[in-house]
Backbone as a printed PyTorch tensor [residue, N CA C, xyz], in Angstrom:
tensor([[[  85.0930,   -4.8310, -193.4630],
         [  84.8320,   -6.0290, -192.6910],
         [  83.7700,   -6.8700, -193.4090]],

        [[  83.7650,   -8.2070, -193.7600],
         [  83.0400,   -9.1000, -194.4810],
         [  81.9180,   -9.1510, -193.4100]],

        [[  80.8460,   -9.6630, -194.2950],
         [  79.2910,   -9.6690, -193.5910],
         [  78.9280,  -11.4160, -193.2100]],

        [[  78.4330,  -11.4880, -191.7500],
         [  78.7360,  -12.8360, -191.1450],
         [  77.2760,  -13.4550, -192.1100]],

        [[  77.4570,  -14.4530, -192.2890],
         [  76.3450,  -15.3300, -192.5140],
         [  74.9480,  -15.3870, -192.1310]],

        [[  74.8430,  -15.0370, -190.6870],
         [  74.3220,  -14.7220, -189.9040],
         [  73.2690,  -13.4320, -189.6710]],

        [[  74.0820,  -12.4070, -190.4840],
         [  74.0130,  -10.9020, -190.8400],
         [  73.3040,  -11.0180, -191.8400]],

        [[  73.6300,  -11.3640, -193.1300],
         [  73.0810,  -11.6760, -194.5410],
         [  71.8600,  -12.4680, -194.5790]],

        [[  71.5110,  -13.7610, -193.8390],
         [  70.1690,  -14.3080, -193.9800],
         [  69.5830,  -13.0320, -193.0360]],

        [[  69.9230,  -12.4670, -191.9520],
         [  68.6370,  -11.3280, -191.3150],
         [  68.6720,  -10.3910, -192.1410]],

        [[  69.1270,   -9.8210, -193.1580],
         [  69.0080,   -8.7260, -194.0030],
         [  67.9320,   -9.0700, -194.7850]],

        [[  68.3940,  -10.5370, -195.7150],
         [  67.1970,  -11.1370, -196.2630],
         [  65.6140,  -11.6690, -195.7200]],

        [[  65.9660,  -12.1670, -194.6220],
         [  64.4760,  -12.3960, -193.6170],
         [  64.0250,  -10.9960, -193.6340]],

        [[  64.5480,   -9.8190, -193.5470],
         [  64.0410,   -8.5490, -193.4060],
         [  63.2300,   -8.0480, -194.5060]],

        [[  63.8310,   -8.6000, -195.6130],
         [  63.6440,   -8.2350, -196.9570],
         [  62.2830,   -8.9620, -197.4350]],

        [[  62.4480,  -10.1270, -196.8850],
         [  61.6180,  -11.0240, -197.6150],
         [  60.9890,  -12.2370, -196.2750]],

        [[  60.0790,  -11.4350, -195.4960],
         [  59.4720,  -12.3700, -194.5090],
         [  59.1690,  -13.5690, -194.3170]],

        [[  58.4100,  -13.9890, -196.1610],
         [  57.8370,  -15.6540, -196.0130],
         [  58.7920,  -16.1950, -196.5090]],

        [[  60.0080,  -15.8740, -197.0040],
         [  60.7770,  -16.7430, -197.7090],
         [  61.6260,  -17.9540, -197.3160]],

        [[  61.8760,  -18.7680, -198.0040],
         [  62.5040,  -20.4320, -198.1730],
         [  63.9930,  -19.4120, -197.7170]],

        [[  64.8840,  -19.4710, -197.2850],
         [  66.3330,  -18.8600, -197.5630],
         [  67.0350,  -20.2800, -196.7860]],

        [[  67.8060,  -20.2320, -198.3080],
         [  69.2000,  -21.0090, -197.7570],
         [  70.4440,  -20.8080, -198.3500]],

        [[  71.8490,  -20.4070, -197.5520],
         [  72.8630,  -19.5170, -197.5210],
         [  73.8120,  -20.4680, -197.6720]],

        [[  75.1940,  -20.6020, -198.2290],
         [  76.1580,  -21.4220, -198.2680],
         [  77.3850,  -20.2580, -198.6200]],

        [[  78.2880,  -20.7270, -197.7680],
         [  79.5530,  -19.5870, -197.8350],
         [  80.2420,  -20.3800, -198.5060]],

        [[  80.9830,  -19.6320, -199.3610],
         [  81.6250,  -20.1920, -201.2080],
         [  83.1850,  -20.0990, -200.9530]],

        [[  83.4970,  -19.3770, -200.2050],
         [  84.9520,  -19.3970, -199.8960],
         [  85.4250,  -19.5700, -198.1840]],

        [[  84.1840,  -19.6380, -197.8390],
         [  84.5410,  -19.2740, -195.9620],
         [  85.4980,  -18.2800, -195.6260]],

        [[  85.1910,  -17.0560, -196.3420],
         [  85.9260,  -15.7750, -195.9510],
         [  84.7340,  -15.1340, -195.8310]],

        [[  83.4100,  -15.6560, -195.3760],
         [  82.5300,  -14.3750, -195.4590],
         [  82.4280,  -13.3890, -196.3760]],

        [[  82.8250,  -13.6730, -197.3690],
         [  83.1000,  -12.6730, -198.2230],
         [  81.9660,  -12.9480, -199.5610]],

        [[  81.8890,  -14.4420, -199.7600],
         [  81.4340,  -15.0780, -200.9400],
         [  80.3770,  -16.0380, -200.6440]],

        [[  79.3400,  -15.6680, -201.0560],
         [  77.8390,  -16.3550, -201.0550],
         [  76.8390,  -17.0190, -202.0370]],

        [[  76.8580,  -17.2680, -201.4920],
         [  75.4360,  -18.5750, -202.6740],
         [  74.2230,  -18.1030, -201.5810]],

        [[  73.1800,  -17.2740, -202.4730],
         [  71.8090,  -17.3150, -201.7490],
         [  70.7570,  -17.8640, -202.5660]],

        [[  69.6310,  -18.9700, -202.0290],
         [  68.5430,  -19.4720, -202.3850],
         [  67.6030,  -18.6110, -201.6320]],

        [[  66.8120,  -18.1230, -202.6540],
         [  65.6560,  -17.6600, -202.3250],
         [  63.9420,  -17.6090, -202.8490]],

        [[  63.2920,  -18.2100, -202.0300],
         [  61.8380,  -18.6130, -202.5860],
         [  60.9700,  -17.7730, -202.0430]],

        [[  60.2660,  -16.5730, -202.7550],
         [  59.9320,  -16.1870, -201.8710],
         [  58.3970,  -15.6140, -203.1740]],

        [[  57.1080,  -15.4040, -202.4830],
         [  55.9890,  -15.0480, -203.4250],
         [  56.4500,  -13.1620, -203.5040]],

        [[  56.9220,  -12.8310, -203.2290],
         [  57.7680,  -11.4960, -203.6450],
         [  57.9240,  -11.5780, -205.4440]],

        [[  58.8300,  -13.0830, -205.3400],
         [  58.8400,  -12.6690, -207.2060],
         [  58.0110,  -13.3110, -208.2560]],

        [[  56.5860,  -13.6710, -207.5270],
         [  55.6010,  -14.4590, -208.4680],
         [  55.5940,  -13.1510, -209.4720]],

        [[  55.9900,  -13.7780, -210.4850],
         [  55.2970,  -13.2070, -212.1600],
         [  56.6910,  -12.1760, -212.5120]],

        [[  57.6570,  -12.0090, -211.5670],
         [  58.8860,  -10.9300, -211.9110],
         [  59.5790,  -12.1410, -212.7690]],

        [[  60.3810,  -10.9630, -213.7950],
         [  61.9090,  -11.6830, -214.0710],
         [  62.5550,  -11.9550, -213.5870]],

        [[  63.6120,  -12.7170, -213.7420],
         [  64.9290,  -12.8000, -212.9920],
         [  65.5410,  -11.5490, -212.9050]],

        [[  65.7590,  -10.5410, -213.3940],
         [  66.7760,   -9.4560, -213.1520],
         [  66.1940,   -8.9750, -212.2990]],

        [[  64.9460,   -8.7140, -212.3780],
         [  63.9760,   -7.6160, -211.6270],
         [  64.0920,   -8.0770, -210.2120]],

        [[  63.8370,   -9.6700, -209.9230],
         [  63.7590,  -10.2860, -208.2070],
         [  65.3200,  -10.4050, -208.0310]],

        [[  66.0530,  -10.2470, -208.6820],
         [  67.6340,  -10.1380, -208.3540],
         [  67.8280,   -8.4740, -207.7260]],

        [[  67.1170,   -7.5520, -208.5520],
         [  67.1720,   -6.4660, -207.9180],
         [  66.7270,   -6.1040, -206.8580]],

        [[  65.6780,   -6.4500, -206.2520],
         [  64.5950,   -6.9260, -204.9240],
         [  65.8870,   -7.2830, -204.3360]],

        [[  66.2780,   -8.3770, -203.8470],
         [  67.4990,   -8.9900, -203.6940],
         [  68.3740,   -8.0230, -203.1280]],

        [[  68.8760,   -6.8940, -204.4360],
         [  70.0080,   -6.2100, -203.7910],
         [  69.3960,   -5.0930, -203.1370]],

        [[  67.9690,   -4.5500, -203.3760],
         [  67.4660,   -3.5800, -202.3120],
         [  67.4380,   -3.6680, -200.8930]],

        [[  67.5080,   -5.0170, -200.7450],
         [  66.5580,   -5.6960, -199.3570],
         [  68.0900,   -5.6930, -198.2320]],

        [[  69.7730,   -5.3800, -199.3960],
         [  70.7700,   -5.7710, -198.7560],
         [  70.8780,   -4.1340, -198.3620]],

        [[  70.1350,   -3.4150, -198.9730],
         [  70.6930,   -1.6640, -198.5560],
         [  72.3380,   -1.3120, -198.6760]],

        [[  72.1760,   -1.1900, -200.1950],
         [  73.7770,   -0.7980, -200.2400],
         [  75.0440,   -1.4350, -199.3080]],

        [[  74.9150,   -3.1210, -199.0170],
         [  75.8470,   -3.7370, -198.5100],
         [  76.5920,   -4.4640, -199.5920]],

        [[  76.2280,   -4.6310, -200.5250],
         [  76.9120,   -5.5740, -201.7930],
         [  77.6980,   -4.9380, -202.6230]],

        [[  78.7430,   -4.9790, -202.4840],
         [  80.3310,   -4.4930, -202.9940],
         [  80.4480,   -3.7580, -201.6010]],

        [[  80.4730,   -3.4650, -200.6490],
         [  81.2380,   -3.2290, -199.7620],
         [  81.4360,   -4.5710, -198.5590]],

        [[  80.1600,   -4.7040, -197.5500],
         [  80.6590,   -5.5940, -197.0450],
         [  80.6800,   -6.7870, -197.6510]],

        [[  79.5440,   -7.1000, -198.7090],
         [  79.4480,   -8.2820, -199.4510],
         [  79.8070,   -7.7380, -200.5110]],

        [[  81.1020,   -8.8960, -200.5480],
         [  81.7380,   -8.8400, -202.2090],
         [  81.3870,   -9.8310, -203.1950]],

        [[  80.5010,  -10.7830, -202.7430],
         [  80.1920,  -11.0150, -204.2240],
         [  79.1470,  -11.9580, -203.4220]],

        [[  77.7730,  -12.1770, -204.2020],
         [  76.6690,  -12.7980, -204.2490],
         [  76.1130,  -13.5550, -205.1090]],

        [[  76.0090,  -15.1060, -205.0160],
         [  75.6080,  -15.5930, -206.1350],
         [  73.8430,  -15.7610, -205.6850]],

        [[  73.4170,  -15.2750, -206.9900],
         [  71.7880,  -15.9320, -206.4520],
         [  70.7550,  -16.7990, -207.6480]],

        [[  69.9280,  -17.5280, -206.5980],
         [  68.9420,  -18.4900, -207.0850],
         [  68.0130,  -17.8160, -206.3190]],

        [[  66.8860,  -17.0790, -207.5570],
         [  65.4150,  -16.5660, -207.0420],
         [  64.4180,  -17.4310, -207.5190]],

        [[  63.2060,  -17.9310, -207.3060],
         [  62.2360,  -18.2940, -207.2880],
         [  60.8050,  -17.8750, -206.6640]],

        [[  59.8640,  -18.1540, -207.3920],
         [  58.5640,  -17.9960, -206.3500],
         [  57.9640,  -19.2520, -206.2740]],

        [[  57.3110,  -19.3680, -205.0700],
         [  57.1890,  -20.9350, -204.6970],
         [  56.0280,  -21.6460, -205.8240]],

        [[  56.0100,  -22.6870, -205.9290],
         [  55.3040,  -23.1430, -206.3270],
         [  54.0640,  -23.3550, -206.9040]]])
């Protein structure tokens, strides 16, 4: 069963308390996501490293209910 929109930003709010999050569904099958995320979590990380943050915060939901995730990490400003 695909993961609602809804589901996926509270996984991430969970993950990442102060963060900017903004979600756009890529196919409207719930299936396919675009996530923006700003969050001081990845001040001074790489990109791979706050991408991995990212998939911790989903707890083994990405390739099952979420099949595919596109992401934009940042730390604010």
């Amino acid at each position: 069963m695909p993961m609602s929109q809804p589901d996926l930003e509270a996984a991430l709010r969970d993950g990442f308390p102060d963060a900017e999050i903004e979600i756009t569904d890529l196919a409207g099958d719930g299936d396919h996501y675009k996530a923006r995320i700003v969050s001081s979590a990845f001040k001074g990380l790489p990109r791979v490293r706050q991408h991995q943050l990212v998939y911790a915060a989903l707890k083994g939901r990405m390739g099952g209910e979420l099949h595919a995730l596109a992401l934009e990490t940042s730390a604010p400003a």
